[in-house]
DRENTORKOL-3810 file (N, C-alpha, C; in nm, 4 decimals):
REM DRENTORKOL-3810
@n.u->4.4972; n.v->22.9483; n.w->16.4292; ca.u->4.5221; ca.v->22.8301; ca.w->16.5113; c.u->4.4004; c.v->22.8100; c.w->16.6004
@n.u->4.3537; n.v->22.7102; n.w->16.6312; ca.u->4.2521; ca.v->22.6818; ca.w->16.6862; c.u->4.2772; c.v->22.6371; c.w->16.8380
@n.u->4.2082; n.v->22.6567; n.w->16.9418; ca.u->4.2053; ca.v->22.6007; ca.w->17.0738; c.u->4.1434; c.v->22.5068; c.w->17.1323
@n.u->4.1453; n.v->22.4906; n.w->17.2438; ca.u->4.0774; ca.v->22.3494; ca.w->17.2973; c.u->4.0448; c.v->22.4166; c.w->17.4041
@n.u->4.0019; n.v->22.3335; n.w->17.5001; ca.u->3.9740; ca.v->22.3332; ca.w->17.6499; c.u->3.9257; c.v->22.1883; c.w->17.6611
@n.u->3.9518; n.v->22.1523; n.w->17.8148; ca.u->3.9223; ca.v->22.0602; ca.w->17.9048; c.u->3.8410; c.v->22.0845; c.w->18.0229
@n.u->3.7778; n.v->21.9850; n.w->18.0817; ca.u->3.7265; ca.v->22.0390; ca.w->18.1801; c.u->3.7367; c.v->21.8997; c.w->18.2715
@n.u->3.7077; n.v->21.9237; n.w->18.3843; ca.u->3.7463; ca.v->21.8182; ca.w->18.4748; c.u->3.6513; c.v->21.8222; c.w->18.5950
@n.u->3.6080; n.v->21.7258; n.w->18.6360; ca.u->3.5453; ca.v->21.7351; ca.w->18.7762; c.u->3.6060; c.v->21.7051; c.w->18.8983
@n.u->3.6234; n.v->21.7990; n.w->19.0067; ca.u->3.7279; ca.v->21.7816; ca.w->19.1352; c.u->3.6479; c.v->21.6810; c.w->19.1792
@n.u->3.5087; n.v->21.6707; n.w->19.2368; ca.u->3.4256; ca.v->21.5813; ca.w->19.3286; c.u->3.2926; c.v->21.6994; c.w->19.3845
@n.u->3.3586; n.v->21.8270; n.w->19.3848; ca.u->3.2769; ca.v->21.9140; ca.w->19.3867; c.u->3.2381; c.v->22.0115; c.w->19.2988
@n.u->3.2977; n.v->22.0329; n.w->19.1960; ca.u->3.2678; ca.v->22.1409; ca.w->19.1084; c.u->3.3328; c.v->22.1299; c.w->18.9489
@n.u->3.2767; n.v->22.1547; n.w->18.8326; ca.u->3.3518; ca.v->22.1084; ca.w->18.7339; c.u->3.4528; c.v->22.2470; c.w->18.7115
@n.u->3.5410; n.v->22.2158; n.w->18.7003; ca.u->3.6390; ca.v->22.2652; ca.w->18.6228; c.u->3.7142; c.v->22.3450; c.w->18.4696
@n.u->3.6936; n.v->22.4011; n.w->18.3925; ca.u->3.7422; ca.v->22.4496; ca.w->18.3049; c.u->3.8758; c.v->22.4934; c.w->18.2702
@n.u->3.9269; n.v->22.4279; n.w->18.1873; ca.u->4.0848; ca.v->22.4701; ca.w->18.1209; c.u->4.1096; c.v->22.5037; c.w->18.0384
@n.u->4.0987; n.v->22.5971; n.w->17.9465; ca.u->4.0950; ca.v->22.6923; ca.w->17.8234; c.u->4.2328; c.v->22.7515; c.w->17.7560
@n.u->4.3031; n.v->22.6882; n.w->17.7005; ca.u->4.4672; ca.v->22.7435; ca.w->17.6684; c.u->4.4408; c.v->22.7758; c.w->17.4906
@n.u->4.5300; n.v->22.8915; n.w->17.4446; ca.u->4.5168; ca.v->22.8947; ca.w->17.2887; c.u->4.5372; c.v->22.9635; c.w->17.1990
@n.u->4.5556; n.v->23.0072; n.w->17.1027; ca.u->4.5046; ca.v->23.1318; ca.w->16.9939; c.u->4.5538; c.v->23.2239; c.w->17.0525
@n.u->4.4947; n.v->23.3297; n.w->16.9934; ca.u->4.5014; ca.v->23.4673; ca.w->17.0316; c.u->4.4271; c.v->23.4971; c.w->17.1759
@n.u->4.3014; n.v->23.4386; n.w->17.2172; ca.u->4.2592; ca.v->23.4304; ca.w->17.3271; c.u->4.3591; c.v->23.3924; c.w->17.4728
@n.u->4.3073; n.v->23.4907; n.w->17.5444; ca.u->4.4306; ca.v->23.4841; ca.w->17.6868; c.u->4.3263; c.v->23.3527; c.w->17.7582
@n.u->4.3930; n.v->23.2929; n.w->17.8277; ca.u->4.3629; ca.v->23.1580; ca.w->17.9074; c.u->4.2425; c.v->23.1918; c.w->17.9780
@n.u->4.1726; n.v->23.1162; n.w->17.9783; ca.u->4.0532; ca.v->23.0834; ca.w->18.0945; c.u->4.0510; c.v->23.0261; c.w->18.1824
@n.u->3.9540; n.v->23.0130; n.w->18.2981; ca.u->3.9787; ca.v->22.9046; ca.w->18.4264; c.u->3.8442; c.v->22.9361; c.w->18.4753
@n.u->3.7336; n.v->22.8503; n.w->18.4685; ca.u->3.6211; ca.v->22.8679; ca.w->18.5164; c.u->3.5268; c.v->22.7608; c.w->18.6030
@n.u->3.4744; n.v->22.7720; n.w->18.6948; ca.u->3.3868; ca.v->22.6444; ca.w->18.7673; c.u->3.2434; c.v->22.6714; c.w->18.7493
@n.u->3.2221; n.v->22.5566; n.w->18.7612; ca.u->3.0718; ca.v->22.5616; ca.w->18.7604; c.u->3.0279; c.v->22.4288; c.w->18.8608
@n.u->2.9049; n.v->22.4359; n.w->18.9375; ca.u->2.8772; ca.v->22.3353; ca.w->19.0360; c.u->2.8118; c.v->22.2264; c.w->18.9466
@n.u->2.7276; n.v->22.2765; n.w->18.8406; ca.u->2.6507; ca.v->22.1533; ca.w->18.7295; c.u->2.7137; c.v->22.1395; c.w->18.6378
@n.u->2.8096; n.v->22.2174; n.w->18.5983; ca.u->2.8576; ca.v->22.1941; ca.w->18.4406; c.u->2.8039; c.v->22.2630; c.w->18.3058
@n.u->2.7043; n.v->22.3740; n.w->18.3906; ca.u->2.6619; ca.v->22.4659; ca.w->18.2351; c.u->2.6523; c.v->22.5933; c.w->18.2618
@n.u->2.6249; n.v->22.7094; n.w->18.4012; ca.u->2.6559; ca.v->22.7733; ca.w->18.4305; c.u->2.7978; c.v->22.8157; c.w->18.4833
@n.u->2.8999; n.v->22.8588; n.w->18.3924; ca.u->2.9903; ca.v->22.9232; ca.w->18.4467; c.u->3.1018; c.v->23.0096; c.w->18.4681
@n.u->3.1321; n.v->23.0246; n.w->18.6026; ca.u->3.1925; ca.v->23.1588; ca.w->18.6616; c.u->3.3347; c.v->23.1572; c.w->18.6124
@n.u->3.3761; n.v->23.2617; n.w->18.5376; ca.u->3.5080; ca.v->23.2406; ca.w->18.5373; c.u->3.6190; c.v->23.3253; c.w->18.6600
@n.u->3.6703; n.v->23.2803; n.w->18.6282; ca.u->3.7605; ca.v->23.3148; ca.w->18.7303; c.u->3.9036; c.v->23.3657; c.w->18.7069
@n.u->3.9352; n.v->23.5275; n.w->18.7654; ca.u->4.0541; ca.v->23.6072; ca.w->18.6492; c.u->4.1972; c.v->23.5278; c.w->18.7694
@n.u->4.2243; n.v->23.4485; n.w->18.6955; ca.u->4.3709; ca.v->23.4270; ca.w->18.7253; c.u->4.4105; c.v->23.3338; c.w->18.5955
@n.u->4.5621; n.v->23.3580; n.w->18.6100; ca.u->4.6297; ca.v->23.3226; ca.w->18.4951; c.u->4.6402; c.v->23.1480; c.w->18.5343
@n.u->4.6067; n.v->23.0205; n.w->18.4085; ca.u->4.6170; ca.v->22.9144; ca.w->18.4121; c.u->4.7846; c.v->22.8857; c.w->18.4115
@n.u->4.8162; n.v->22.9531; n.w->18.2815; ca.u->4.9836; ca.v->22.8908; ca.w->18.2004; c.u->4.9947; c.v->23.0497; c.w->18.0934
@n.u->5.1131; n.v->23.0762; n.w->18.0894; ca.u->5.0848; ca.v->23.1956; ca.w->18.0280; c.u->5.2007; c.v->23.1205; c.w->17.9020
@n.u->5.2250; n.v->23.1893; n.w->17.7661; ca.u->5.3499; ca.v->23.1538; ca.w->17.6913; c.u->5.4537; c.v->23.1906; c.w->17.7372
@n.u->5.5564; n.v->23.1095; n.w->17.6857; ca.u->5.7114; ca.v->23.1517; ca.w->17.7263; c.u->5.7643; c.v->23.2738; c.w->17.6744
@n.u->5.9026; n.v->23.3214; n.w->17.6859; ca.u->5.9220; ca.v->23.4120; ca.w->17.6494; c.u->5.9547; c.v->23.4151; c.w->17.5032
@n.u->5.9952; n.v->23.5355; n.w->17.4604; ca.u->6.0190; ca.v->23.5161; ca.w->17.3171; c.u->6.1623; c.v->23.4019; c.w->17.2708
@n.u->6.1549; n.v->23.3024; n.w->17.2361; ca.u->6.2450; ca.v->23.2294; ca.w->17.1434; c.u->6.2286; c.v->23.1119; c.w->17.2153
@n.u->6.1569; n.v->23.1082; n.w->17.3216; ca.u->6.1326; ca.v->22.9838; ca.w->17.3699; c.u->6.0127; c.v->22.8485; c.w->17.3318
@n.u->6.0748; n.v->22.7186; n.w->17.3187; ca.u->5.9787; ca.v->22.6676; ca.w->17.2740; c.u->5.7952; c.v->22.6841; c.w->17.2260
@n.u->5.7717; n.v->22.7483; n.w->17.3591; ca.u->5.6441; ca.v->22.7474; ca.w->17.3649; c.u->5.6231; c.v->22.9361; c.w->17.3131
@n.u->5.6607; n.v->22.9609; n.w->17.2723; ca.u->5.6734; ca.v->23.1402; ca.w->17.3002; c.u->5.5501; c.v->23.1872; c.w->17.1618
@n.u->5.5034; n.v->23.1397; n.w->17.0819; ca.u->5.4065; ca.v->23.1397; ca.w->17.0019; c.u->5.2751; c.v->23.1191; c.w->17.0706
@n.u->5.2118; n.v->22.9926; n.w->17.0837; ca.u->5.1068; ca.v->22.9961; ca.w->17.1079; c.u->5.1589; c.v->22.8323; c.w->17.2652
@n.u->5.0209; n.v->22.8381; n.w->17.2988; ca.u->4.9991; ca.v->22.7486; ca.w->17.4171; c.u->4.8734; c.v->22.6792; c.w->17.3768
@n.u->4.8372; n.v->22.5615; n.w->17.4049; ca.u->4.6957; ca.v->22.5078; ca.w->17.3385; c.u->4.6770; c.v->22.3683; c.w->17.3794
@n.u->4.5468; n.v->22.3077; n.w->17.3391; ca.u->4.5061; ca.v->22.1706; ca.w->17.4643; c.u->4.5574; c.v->22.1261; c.w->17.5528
@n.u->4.4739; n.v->22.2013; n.w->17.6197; ca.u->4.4999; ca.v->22.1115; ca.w->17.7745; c.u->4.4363; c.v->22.0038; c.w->17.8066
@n.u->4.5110; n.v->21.8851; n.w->17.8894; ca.u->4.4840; ca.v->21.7989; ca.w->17.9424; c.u->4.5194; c.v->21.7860; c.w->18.1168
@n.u->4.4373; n.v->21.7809; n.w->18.1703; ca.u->4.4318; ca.v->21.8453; ca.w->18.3508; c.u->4.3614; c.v->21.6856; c.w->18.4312
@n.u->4.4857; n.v->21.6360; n.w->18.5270; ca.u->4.4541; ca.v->21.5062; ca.w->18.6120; c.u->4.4813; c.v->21.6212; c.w->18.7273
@n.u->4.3596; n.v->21.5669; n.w->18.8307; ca.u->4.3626; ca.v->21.5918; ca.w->19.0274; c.u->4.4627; c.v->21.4456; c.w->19.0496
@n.u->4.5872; n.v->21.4924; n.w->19.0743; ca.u->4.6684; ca.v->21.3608; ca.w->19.1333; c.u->4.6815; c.v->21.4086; c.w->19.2815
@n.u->4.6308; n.v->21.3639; n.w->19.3898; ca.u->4.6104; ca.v->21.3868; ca.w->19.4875; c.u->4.6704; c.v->21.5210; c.w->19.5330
@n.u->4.5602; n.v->21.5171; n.w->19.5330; ca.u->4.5270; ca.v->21.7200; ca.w->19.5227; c.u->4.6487; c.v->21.8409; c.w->19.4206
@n.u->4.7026; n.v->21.7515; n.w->19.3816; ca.u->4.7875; ca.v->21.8391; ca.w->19.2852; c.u->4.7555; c.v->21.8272; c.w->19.1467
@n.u->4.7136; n.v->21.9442; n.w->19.0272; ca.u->4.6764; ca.v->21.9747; ca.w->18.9178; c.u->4.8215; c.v->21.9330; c.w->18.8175
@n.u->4.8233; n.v->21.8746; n.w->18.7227; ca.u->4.8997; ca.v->21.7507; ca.w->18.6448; c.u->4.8386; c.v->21.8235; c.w->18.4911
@n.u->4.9010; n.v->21.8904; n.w->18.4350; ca.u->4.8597; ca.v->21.9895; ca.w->18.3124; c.u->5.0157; c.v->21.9134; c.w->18.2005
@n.u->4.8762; n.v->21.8566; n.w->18.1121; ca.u->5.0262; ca.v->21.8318; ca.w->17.9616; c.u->4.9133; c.v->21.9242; c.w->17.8695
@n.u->5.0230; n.v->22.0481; n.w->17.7612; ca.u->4.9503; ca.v->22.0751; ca.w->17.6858; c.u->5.0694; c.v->22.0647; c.w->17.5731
@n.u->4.9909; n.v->22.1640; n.w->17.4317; ca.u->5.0788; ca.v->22.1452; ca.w->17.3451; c.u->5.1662; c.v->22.3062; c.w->17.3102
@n.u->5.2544; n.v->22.3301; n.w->17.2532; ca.u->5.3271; ca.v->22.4374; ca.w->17.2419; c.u->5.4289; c.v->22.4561; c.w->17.1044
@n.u->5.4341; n.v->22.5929; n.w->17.0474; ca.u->5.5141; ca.v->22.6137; ca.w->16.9281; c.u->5.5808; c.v->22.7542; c.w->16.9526
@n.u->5.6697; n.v->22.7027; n.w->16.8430; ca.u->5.7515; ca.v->22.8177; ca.w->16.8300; c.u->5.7648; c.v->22.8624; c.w->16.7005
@n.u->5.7678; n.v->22.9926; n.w->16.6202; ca.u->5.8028; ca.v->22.9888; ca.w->16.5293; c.u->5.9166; c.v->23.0988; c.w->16.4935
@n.u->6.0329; n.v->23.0503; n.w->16.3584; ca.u->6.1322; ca.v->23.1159; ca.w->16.3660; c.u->6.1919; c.v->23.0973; c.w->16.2519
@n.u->6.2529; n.v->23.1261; n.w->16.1401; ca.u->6.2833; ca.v->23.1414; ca.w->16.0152; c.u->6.2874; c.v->22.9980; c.w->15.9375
@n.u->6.3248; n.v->22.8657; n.w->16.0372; ca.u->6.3398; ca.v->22.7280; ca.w->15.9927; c.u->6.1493; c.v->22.6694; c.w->15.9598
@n.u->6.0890; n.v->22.7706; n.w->16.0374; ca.u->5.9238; ca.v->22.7172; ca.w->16.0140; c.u->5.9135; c.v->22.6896; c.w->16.1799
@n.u->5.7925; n.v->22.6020; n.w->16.2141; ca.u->5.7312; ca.v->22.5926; ca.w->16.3112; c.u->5.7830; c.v->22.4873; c.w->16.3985
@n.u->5.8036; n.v->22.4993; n.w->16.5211; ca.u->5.8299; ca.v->22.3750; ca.w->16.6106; c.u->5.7582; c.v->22.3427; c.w->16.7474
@n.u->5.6917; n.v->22.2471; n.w->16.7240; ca.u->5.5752; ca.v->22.1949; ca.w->16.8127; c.u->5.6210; c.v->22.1276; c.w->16.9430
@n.u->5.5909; n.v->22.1148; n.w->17.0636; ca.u->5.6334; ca.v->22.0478; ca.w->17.1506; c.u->5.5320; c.v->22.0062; c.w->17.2342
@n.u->5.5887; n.v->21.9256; n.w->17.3757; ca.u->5.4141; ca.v->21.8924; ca.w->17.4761; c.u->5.5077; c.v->21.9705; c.w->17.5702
@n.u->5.4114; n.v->21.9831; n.w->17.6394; ca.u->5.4729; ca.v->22.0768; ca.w->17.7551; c.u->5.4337; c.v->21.9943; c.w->17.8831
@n.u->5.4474; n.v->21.9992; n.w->18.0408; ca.u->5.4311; ca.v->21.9660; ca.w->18.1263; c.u->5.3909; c.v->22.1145; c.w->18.2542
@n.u->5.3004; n.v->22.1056; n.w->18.3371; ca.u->5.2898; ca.v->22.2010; ca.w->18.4242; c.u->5.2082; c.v->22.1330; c.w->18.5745
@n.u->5.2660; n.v->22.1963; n.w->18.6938; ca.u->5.2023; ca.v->22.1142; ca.w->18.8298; c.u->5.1706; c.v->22.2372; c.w->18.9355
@n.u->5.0350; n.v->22.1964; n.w->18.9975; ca.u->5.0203; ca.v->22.3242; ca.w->19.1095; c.u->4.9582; c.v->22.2372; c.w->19.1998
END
């Protein structure tokens, strides 16, 4: 399965959003946009086991809605019927 990332600019620093795969989440800034720092905290982690999202977590899409972070990504589950895809919603 393949991943994405987004990145976003606050006004001061760009942003990085990394959800996906086998790879654990990223979250990194950078002041120009090509050097950058990541930063160890968890973005969105998967759900638990049998829950929609409990497979994988993947593209993110990240709006600054006045000053609050506005995260839709995508999410699956899989379980003897085959695979089930969903969007997810998340706010900080």
């Amino acid at each position: 399965m393949n991943s994405a990332f987004f990145v976003l600019y606050n006004g001061k620093n760009y942003e990085l959003f990394y959800l996906g795969g086998d790879v654990p989440d990223v979250y990194a800034t950078s002041p120009e946009g090509l050097k950058w720092e990541k930063r160890e905290t968890t973005i969105l982690s998967k759900g638990k086991t049998g829950q929609w999202d409990s497979w994988i977590i993947s593209s993110p899409t990240v709006i600054l809605d006045e000053g609050k972070y506005k995260m839709w990504y995508s999410g699956a589950k899989i379980d003897n019927a085959g695979w089930h895809h969903a969007i997810g919603y998340a706010e900080k």
